[in-house]
Residue frames relative to the residue before (quaternion, step in Angstrom):
aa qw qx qy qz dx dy dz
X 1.0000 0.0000 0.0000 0.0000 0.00 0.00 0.00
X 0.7145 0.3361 -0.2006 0.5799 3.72 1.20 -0.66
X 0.6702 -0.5127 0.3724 0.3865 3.58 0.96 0.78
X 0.2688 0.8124 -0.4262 0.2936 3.77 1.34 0.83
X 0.7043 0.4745 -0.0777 0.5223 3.19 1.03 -1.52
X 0.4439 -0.4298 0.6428 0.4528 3.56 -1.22 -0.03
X 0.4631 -0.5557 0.6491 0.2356 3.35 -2.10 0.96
X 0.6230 -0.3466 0.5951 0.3710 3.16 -1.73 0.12
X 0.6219 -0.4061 0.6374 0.2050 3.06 -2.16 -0.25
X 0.1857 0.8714 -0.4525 -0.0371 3.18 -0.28 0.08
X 0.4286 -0.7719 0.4464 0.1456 3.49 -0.91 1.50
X 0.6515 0.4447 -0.4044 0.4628 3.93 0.99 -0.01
X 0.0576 -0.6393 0.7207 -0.2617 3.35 -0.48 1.68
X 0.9394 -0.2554 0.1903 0.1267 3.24 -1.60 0.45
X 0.6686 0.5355 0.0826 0.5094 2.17 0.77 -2.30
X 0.6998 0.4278 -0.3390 0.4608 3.79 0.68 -1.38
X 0.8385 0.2786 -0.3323 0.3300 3.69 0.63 -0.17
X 0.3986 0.7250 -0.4569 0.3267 3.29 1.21 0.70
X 0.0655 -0.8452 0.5247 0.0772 3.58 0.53 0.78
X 0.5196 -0.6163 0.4256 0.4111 3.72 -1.04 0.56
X 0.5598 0.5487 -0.4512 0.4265 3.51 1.64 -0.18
X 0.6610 0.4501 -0.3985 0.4492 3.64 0.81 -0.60
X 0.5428 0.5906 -0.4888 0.3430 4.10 0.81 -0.18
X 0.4723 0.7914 -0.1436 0.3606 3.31 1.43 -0.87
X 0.6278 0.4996 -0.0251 0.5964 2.81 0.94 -1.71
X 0.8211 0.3115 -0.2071 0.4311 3.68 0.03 -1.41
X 0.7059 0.4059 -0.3435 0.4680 3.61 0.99 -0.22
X 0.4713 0.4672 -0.5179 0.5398 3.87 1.30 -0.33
X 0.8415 0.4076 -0.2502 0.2515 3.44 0.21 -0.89
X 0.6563 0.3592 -0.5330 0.3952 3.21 1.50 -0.17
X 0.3055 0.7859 -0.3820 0.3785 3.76 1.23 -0.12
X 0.7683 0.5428 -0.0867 0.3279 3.24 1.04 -1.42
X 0.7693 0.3745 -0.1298 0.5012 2.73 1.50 -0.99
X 0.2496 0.7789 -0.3357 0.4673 3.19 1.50 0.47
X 0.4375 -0.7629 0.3759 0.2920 4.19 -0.72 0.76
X 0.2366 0.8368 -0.4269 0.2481 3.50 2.05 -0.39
X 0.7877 0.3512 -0.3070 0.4023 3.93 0.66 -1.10
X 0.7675 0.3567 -0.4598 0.2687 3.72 0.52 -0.09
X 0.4879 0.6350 -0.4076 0.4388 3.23 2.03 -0.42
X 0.5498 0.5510 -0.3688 0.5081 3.83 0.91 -0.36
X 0.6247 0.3486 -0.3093 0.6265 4.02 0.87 -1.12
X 0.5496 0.6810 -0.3307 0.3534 3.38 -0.01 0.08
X 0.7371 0.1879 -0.0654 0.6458 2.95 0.73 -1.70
X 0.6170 0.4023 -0.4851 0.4713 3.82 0.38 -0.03
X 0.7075 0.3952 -0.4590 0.3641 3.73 0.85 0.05
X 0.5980 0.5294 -0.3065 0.5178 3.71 1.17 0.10
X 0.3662 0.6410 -0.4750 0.4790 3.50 1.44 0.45
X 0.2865 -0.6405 0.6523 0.2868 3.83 -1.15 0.61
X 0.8527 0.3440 -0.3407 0.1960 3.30 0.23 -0.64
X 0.5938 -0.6660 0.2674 0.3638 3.45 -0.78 1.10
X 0.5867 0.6991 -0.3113 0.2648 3.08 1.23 -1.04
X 0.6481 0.5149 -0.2455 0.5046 3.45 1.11 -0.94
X 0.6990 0.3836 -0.3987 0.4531 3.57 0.58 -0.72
X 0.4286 0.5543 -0.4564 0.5484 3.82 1.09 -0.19
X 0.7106 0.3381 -0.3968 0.4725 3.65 -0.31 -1.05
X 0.8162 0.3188 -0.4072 0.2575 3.69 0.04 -0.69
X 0.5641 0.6165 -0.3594 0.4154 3.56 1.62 -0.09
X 0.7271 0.3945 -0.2748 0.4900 3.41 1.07 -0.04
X 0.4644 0.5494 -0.3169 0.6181 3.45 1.86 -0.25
X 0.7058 0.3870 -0.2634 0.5317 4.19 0.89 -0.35
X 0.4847 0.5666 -0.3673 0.5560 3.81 1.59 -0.39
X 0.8465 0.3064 -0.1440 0.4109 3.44 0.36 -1.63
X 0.7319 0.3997 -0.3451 0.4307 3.58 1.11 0.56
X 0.4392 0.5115 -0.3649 0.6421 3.30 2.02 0.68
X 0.7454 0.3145 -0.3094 0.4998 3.65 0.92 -0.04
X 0.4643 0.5350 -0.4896 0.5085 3.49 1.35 0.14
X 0.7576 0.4669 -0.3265 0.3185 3.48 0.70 -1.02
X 0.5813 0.5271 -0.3755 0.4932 3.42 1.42 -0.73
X 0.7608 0.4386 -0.3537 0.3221 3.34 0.43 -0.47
X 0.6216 0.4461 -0.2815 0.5792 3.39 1.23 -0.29
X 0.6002 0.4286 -0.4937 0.4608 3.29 0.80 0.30
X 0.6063 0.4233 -0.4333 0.5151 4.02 0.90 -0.73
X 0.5329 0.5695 -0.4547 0.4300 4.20 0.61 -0.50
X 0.5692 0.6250 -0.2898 0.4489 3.57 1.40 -1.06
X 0.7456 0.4423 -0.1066 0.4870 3.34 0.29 -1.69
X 0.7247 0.4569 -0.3017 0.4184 3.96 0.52 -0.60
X 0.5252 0.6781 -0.3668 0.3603 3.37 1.66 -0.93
X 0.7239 0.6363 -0.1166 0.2398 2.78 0.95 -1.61
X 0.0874 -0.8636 0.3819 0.3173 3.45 -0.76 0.29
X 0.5024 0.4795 -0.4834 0.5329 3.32 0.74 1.22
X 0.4854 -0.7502 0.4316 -0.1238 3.29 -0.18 1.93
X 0.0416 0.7416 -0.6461 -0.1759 4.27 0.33 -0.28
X 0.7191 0.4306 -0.2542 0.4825 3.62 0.76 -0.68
X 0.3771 0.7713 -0.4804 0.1793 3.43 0.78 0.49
X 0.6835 0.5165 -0.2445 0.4541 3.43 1.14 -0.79
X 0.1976 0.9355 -0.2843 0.0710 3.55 1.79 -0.44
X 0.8136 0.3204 -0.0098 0.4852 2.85 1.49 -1.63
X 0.4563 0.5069 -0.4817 0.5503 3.61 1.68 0.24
């Protein structure tokens, strides 16, 4: 208990908790946090033509509702629920 004994082996290294789900995550996010999105709002607001600022307002709708939906596809997969008790 005080580090008398020889340790086990042990199989959780680093590496075992890098899941390809957590690369995901760290590259959306380091991506995210990057200035790329207001310099992009920016230039799509100094465009004249209307069209374009349309295309990107429905191109920023339809990738906020991809995400919501893949996030409830997330949450239902699962089988730990947070909303399970919802209805007591």
């Amino acid at each position: 208990m005080a580090g008398a004994t020889i340790a086990a082996p042990t199989i959780y290294t680093v590496w075992w908790y890098l899941t390809p789900e957590l690369w995901l995550v760290l590259i959306a996010g380091a991506i995210g946090s990057t200035p790329w999105v207001p310099a992009l709002a920016a230039r799509i607001g100094r465009a004249e033509r209307p069209r374009l600022v349309w295309t990107a307002g429905a191109l920023t709708t339809a990738s906020l509702t991809a995400l919501l939906v893949a996030s409830i596809v997330s949450l239902s997969a699962r089988t730990y629920n947070p909303f399970i008790y919802f209805r007591f």
